[in-house]
C-alpha positions as CSV (number, residue, x, y, z in Angstrom):
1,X,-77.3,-5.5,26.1
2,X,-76.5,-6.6,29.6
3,X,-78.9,-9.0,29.7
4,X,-76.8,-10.8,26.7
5,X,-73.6,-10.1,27.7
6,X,-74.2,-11.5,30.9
7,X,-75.7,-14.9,29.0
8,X,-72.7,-15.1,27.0
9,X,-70.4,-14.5,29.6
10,X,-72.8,-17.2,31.8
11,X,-72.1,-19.6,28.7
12,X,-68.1,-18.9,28.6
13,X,-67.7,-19.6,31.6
14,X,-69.8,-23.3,31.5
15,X,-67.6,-23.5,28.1
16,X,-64.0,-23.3,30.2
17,X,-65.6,-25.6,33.0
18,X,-66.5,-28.2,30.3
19,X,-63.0,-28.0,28.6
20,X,-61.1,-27.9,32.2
21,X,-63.4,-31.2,33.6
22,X,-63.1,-33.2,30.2
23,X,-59.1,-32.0,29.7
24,X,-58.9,-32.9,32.8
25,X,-60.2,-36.8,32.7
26,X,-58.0,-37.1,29.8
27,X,-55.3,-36.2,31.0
28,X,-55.3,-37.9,33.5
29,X,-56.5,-41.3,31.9
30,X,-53.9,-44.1,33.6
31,X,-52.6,-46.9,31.1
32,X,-53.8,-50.0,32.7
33,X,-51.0,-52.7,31.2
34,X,-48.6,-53.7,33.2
35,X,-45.0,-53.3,32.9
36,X,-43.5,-55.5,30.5
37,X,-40.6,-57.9,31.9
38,X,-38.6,-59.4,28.8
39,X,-38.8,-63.0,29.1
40,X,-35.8,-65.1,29.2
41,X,-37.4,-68.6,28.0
42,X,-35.2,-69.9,25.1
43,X,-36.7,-72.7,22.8
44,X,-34.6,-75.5,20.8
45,X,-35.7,-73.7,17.3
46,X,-35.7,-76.9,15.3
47,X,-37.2,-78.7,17.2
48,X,-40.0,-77.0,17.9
49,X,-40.4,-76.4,14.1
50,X,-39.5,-80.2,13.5
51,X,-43.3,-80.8,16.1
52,X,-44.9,-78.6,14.7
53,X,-44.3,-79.5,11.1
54,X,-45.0,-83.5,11.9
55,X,-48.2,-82.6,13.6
56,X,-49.6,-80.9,10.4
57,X,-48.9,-84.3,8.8
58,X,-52.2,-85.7,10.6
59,X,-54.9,-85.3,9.2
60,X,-57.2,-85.4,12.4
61,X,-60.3,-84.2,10.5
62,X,-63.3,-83.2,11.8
63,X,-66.6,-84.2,10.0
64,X,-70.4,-83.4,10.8
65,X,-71.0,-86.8,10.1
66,X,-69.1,-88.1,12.6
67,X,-68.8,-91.5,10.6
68,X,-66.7,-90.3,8.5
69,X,-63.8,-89.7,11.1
70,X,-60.7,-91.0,10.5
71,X,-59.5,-91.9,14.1
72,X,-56.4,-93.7,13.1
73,X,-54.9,-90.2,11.7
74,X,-55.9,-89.4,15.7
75,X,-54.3,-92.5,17.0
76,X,-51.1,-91.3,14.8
77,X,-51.3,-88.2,16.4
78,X,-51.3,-89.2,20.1
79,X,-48.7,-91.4,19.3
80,X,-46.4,-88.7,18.3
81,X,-47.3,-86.6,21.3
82,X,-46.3,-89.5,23.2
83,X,-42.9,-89.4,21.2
84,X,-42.2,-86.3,21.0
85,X,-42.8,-84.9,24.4
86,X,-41.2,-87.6,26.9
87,X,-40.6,-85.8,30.2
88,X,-44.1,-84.8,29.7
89,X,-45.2,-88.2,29.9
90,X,-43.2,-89.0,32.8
91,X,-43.8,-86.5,34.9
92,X,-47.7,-86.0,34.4
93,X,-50.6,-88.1,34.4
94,X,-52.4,-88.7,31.2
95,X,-56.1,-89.7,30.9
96,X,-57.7,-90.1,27.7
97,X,-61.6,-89.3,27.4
98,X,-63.7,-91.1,24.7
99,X,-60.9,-92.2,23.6
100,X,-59.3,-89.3,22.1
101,X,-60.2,-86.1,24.6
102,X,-56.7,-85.6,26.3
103,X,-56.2,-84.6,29.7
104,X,-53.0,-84.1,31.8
105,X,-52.6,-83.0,35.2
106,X,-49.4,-81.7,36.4
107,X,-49.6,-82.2,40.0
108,X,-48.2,-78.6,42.0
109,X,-46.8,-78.3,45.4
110,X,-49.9,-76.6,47.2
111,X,-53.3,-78.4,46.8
112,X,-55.1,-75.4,48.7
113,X,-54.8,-73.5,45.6
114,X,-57.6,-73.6,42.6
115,X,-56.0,-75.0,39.3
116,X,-55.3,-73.6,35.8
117,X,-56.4,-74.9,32.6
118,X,-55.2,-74.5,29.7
119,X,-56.8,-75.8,26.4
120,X,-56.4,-75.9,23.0
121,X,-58.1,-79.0,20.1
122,X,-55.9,-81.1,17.4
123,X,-59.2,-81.5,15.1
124,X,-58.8,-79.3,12.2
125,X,-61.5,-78.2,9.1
126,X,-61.7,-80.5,5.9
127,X,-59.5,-78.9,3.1
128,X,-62.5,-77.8,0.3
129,X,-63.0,-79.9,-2.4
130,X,-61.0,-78.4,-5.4
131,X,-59.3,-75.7,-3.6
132,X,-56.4,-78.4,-3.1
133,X,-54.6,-76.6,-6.3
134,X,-55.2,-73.1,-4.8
135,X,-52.3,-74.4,-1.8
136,X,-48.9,-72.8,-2.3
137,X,-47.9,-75.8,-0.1
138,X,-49.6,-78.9,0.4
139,X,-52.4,-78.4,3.3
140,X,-51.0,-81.2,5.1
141,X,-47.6,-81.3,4.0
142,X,-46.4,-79.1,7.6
143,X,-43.7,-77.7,5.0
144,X,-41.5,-75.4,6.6
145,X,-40.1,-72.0,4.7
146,X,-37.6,-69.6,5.4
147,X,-40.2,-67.8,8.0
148,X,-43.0,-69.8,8.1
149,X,-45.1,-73.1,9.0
150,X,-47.8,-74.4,6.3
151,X,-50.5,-76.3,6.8
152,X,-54.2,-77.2,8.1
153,X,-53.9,-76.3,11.9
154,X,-50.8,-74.1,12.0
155,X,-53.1,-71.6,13.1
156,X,-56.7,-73.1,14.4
157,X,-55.1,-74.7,16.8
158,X,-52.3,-77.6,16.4
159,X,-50.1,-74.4,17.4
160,X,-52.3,-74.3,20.8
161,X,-51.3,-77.8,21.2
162,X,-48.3,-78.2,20.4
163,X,-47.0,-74.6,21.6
164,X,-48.6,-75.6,25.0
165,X,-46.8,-78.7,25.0
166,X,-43.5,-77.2,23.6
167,X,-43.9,-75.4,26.8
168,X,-44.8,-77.8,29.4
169,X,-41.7,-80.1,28.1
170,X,-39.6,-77.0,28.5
171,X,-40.4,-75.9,31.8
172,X,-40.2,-79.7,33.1
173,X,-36.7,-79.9,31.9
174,X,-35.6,-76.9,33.4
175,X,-36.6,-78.0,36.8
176,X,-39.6,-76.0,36.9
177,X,-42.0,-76.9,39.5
178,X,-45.7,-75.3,39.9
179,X,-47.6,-74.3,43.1
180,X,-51.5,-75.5,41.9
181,X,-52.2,-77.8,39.8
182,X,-51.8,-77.5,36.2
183,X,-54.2,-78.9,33.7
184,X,-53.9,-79.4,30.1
185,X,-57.1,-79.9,28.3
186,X,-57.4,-81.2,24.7
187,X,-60.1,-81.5,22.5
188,X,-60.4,-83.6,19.3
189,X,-63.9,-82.4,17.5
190,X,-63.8,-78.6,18.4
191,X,-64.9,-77.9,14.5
192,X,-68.3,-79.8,15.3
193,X,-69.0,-78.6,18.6
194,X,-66.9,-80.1,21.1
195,X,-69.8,-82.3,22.4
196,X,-67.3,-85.6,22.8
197,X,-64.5,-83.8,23.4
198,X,-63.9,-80.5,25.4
199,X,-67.4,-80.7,27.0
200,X,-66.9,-84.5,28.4
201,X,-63.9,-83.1,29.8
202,X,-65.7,-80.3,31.5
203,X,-68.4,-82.7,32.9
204,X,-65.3,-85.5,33.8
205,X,-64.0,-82.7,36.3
206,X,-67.5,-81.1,37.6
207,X,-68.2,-84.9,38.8
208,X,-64.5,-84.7,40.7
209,X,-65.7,-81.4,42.0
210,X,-62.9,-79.9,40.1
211,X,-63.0,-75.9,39.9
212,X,-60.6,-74.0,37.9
213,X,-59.4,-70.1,38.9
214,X,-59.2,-69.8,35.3
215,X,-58.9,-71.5,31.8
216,X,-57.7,-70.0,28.9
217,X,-58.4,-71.5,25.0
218,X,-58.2,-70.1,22.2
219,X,-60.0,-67.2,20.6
220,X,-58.7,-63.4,20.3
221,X,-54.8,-62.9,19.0
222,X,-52.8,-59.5,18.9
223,X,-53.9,-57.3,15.2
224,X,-52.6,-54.0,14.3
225,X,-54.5,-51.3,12.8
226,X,-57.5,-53.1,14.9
227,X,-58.6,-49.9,17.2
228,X,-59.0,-46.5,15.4
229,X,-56.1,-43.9,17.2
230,X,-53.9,-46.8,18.6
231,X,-50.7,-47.2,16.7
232,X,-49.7,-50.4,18.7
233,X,-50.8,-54.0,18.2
234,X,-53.8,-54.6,20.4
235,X,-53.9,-58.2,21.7
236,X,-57.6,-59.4,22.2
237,X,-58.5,-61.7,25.5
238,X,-62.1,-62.6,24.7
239,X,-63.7,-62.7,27.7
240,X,-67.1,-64.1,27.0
241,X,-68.8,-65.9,23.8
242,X,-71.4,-64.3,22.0
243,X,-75.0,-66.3,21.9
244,X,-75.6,-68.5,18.5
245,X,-79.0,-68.8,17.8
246,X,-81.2,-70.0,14.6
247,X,-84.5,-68.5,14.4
248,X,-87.0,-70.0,11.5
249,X,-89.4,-67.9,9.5
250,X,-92.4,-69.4,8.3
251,X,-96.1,-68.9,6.6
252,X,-98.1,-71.2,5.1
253,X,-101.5,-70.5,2.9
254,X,-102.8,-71.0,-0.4
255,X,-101.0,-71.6,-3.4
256,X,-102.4,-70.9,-7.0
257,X,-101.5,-69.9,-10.1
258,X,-99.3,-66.9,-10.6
259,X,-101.4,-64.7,-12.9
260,X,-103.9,-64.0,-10.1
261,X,-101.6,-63.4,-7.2
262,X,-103.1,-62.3,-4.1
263,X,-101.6,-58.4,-2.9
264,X,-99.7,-60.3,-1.0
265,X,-97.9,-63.3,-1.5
266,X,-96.4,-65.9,0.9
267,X,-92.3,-65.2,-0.4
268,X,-93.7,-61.0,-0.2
269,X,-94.9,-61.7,3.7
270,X,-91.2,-63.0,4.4
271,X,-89.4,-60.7,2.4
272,X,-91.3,-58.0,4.6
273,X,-90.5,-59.5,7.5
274,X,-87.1,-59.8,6.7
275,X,-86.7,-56.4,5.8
276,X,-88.6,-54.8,8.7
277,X,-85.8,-57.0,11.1
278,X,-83.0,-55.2,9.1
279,X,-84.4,-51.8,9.1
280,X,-85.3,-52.0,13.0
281,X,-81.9,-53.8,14.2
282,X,-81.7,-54.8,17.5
283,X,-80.6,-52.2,20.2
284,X,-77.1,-51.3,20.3
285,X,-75.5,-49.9,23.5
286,X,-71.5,-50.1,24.2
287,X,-71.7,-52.0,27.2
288,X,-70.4,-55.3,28.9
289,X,-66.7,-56.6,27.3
290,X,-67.1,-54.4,24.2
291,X,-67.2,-51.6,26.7
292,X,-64.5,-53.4,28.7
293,X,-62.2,-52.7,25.2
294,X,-62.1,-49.4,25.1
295,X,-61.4,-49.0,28.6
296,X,-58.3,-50.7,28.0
297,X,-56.9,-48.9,25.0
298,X,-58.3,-45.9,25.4
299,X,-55.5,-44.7,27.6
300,X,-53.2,-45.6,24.6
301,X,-54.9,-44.0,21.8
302,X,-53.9,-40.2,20.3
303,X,-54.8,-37.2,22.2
304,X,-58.4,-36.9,20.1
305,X,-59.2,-39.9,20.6
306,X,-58.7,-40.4,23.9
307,X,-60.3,-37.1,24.3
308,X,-63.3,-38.7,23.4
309,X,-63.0,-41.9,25.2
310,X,-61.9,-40.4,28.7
311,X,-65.4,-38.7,28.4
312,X,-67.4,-41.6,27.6
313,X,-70.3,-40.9,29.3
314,X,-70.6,-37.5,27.6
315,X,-70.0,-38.4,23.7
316,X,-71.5,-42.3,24.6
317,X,-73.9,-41.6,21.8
318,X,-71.3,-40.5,18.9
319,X,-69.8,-43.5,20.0
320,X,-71.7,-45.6,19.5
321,X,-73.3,-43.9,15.8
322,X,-69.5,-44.6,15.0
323,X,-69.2,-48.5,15.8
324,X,-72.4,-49.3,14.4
325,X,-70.7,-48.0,10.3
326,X,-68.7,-51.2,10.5
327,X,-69.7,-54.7,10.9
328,X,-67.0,-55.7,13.2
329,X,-67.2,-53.1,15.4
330,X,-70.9,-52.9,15.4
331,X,-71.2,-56.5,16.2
332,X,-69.4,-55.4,19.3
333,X,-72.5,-53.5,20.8
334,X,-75.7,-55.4,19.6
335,X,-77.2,-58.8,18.6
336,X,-76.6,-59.4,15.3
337,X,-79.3,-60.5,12.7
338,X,-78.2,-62.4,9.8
339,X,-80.5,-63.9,7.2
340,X,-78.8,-66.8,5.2
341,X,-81.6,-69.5,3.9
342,X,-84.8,-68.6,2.2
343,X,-87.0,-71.8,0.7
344,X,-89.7,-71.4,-1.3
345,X,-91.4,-72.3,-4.6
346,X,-90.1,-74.8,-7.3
347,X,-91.5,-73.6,-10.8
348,X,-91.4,-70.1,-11.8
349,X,-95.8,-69.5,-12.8
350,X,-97.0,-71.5,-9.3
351,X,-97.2,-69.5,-6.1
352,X,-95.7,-71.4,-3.2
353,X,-97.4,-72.5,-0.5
354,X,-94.9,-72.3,2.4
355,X,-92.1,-70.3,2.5
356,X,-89.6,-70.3,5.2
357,X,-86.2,-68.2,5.9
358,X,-83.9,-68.7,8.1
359,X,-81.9,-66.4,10.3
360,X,-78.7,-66.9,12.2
361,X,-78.7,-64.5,15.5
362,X,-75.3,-63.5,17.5
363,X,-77.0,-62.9,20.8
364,X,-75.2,-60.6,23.1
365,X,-74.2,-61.3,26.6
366,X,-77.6,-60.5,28.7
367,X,-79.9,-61.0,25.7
368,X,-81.9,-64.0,26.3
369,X,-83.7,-66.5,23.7
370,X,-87.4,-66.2,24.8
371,X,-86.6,-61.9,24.6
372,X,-85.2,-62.2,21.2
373,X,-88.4,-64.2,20.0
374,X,-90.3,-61.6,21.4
375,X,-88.7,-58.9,19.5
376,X,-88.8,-60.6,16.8
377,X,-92.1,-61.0,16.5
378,X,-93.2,-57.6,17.5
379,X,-90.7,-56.5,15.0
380,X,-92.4,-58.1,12.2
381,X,-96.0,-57.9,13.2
382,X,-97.6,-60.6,11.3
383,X,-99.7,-63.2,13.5
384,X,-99.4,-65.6,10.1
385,X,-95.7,-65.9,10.3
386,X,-95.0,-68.3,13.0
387,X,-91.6,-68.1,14.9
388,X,-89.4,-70.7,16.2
389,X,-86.0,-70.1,17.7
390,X,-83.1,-72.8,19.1
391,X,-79.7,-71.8,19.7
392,X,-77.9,-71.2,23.0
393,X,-77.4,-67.8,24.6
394,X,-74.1,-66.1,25.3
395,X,-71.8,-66.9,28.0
396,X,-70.8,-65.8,31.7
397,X,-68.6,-62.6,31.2
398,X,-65.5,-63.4,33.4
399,X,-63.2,-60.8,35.1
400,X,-61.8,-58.0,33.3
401,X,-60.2,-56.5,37.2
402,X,-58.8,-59.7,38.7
403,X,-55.3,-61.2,38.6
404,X,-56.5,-63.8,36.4
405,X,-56.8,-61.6,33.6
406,X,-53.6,-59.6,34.5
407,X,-51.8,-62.7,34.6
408,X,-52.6,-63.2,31.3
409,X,-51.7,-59.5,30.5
410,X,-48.5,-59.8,31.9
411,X,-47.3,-62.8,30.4
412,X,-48.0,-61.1,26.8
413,X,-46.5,-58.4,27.8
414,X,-43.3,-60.1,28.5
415,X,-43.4,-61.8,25.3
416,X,-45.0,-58.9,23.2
417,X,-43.6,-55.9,24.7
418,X,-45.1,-52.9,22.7
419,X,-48.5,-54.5,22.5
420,X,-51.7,-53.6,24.5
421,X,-53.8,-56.1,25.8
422,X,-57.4,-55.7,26.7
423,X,-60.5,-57.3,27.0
424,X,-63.2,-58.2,24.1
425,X,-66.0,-60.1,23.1
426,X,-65.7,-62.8,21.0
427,X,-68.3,-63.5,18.4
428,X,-66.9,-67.0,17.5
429,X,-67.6,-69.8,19.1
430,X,-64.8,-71.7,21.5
431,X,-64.7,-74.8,23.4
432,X,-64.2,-72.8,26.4
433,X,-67.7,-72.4,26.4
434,X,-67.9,-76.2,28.1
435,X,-65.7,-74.8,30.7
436,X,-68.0,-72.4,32.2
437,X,-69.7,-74.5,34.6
438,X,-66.0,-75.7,36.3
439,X,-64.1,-72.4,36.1
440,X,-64.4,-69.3,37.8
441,X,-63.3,-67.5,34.5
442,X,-62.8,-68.6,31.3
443,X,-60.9,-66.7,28.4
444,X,-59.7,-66.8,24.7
445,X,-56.6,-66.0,23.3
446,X,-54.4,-67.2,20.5
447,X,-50.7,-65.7,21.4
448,X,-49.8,-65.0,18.0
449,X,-49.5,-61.6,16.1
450,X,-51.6,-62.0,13.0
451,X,-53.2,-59.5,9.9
452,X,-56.9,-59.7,9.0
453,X,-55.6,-62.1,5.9
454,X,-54.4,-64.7,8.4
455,X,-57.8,-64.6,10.3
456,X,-59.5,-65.6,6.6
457,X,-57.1,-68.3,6.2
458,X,-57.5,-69.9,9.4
459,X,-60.8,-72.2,7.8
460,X,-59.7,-71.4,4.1
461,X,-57.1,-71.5,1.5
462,X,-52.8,-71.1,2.6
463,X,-53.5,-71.3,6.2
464,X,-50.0,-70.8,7.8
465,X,-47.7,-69.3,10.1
466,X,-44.9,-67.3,11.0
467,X,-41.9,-68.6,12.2
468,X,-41.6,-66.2,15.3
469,X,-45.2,-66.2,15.8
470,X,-44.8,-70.2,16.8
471,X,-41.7,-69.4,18.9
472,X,-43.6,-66.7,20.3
473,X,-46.3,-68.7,21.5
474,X,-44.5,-71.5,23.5
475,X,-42.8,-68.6,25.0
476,X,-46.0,-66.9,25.9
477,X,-47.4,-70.2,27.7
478,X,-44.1,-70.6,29.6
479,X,-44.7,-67.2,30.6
480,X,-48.3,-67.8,31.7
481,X,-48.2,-70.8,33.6
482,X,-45.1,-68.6,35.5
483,X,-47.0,-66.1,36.2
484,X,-50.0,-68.1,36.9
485,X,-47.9,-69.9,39.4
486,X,-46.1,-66.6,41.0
């Protein structure tokens, strides 16, 4: 009876030192935004909606067939930037790349110091063939409601344009003056790549031995209801690019007729294969930027949850069991395996003899292409399938504990008081990928508050957007190239 009173009593005891070292973590978990400071930029309304609403009207298009361009609606385009934005074009120098990249350099007062970029691209997604009816507003029309914007662009990215240079014009005409340079980089075939645009660019300044503190494109915005026990809006600074990677599938053997099928058949190899990838999954582990998230907002989140997030090392594993029931979140923590072609066969009583499927890959940040060959084919153990992979991996991670990404904090802070800003990793694709080679960090974010409807219209059907979300956004650039400039 001692014996066991003295192992419970041994057990209490542990029991109130858990619960006094894990209370204590949480409660004494430190918000890590920075105060906001209201800003005081003030932007000619109509005007800004009048730009805004004319750039819609071009339709800069980009095509994979690059023939199929239409570069005078991109000639039309500069034209009105030219326009539109005069003390811009007197005040900074303009150099156009291939013809239709855009760069300007606004020259600061202290050449010691690295420059800024800031970019954004004016080449928007076709409209899909007979969807045109499905517009409440023509998708190029740039028709302006009550409380919004419509049209291709208003959110992926003429508003990263034209909010930059809503900005720019403002700050020039109040007799603003920067310390570093100040570059404003713009890309005209983002949709396809970027290869002409935002990454000749990049290599135009590498050859200048150009090097950027930090450029910022766009990427992550500012969702609610986006991190479980957070009531706020949580604005999302992607601070690295997830790989893209295409890996092929494919065995080839005899054919034959289909009533005397082998055990196993060429389309039942693949199908294996495909399935064994699914079941196994690549390893998840909340690390890295998604990792970087929660550090962020857990400080913000309701006492359970930040319970459990103050004392991540302990419940790391229920964690992670968590993020790994939704897509999105699971995404977050693991390479992502996504099958989406599978070719074989053409008449319904003849075996085939090839069949191929294709798998798209979202590689995370440290996961190479040659390891996730290898895994795949230990995964799917078959020495007939052969294995080919292309793709590119992810990118650098830039800081998360500088004053480049507090800068960035602050300034959508002062715009967005009551939301939280942190860190994530962004499984799209960016041009600010092309900027990793001349900038010492790179991030993405789209200064807009938006709901997970806007996100599907970005490349879809209605894309538009709010009134005050536009404002907001020349007001957030103001702020950043401020604060960048403090």
């Amino acid at each position: 009876m001692k014996k066991r009173k003295l192992v419970m009593g041994t057990f209490g005891g542990l029991l109130l030192l858990f619960g006094a070292v894990t209370g204590f973590q949480t409660l004494t978990l430190e918000s890590r935004q920075p105060a906001a400071k209201p800003t005081s930029v003030e932007i000619d309304k109509d005007k800004a909606l009048q730009h805004l609403s004319e750039a819609i009207t071009y339709q800069t298009i980009s095509y994979e067939d690059r023939t199929k361009f239409d570069f005078s609606e991109f000639d039309r385009f500069i034209e009105f930037l030219q326009n539109s934005y005069p003390s811009i074009h007197e005040e900074l120098a303009l150099e156009r790349i291939n013809n239709y990249a855009l760069l300007y350099k606004w020259e600061g007062t202290d050449s010691s110091l690295n420059p800024i970029g800031l970019t954004s691209h004016y080449d928007v997604v076709p409209v899909l063939k007979g969807t045109e009816e499905n517009w409440e507003q023509e998708p190029f029309s740039g028709t302006v409601t009550e409380d919004a914007i419509w049209g291709r662009g208003t959110l992926d990215d003429k508003i990263g344009v034209i909010g930059i240079m809503e900005a720019v014009e403002y700050l020039i005409q109040e007799g603003y003056q920067p310390k570093r340079d100040m570059y404003f980089m713009f890309g005209f075939d983002e949709e396809i790549g970027g290869e002409e645009g935002a990454k000749a660019i990049a290599e135009t300044l590498k050859n200048r031995g150009i090097r950027f503190d930090f450029v910022m494109d766009e990427g992550g915005a500012i969702v609610e209801n986006m991190v479980p026990g957070v009531s706020q809006p949580v604005g999302v600074v992607g601070v690295s690019e997830k790989g893209s990677a295409t890996v092929e599938l494919t065995i080839e053997g005899s054919g034959g007729h289909s009533s005397q099928p082998k055990d196993q058949t060429n389309i039942g190899r693949i199908a294996k294969a495909i399935s064994k990838l699914e079941e196994t999954q690549f390893h998840a582990e909340l690390r890295g930027p998604g990792e970087d998230l929660f550090e962020f907002v857990a400080p913000e989140m309701n006492l359970g949850m930040k319970y459990v997030f103050a004392n991540k090392a302990i419940f790391k594993p229920v964690i992670e069991h968590i993020l790994l029931q939704e897509p999105a979140s699971a995404a977050l923590i693991r390479t992502t395996i996504a099958p989406t072609i599978f070719q074989a066969g053409e008449q319904s009583n003849v075996l085939p003899e090839k069949a191929t499927a294709i798998i798209n890959l979202r590689l995370m940040p440290g996961d190479s292409l040659e390891e996730v060959k290898s895994f795949i084919e230990k995964t799917i153990d078959d020495k007939q399938i052969s294995v080919s992979i292309s793709g590119s991996e992810a990118t650098k991670v830039s800081s998360v504990d500088g004053w480049e990404f507090s800068t960035i904090q602050q300034a959508a802070r002062n715009v967005y008081g009551n939301a939280v800003i942190a860190p994530y990793l962004m499984v799209a694709g960016s041009d600010a990928k092309h900027y990793d080679d001349v900038s010492n960090n790179t991030y993405r974010f789209l200064p807009v508050q938006i709901t997970a409807e806007d996100l599907n219209r970005m490349h879809g059907t209605n894309e538009h957007v709010s009134i005050d979300n536009y404002l907001n956004s020349i007001k957030f650039y103001a702020e950043l190239i401020k604060e960048a400039n403090k």
